[in-house]
C-alpha positions in Angstrom: 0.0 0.0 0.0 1.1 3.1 -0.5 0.8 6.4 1.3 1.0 9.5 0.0 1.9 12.6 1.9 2.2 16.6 1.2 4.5 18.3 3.9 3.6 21.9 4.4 6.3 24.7 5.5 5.6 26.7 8.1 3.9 30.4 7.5 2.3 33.1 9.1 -0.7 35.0 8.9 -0.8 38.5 9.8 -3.3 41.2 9.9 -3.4 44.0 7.1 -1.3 47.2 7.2 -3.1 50.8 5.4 -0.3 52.7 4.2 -1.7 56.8 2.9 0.3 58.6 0.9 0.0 62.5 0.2 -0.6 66.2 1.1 -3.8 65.9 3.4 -6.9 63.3 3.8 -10.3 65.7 3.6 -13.8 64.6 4.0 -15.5 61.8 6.0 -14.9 58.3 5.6 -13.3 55.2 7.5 -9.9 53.2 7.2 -10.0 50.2 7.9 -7.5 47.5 8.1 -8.6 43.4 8.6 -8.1 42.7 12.6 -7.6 39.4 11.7 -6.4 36.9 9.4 -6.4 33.4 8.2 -4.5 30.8 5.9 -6.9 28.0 5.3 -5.5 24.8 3.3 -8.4 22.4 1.6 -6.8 19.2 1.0 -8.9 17.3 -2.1 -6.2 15.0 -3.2 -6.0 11.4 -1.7 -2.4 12.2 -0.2 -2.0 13.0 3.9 -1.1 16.6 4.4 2.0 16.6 7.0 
């Protein structure tokens, strides 16, 4: 029998930076950056994920 098997490397997730560039921000509005964040891996092969 054999087994098949996908080694994954380490990574991280982090949350999202906003950079502004220019002279001035005018008006009204909202900036927002993700608060959190997520690395999801679907495995649909027939192989063990390591």
């Amino acid at each position: 029998m054999k087994i098949w098997l996908l080694e994954i490397d380490p990574i991280l997730a982090k949350p999202g930076n906003i950079l502004v560039q220019g002279d001035a921000l005018i008006g009204s509005g909202k900036l927002n950056a993700p608060g959190d964040a997520k690395i999801e891996i679907i495995n649909h092969s027939e192989a063990s994920l390591n």
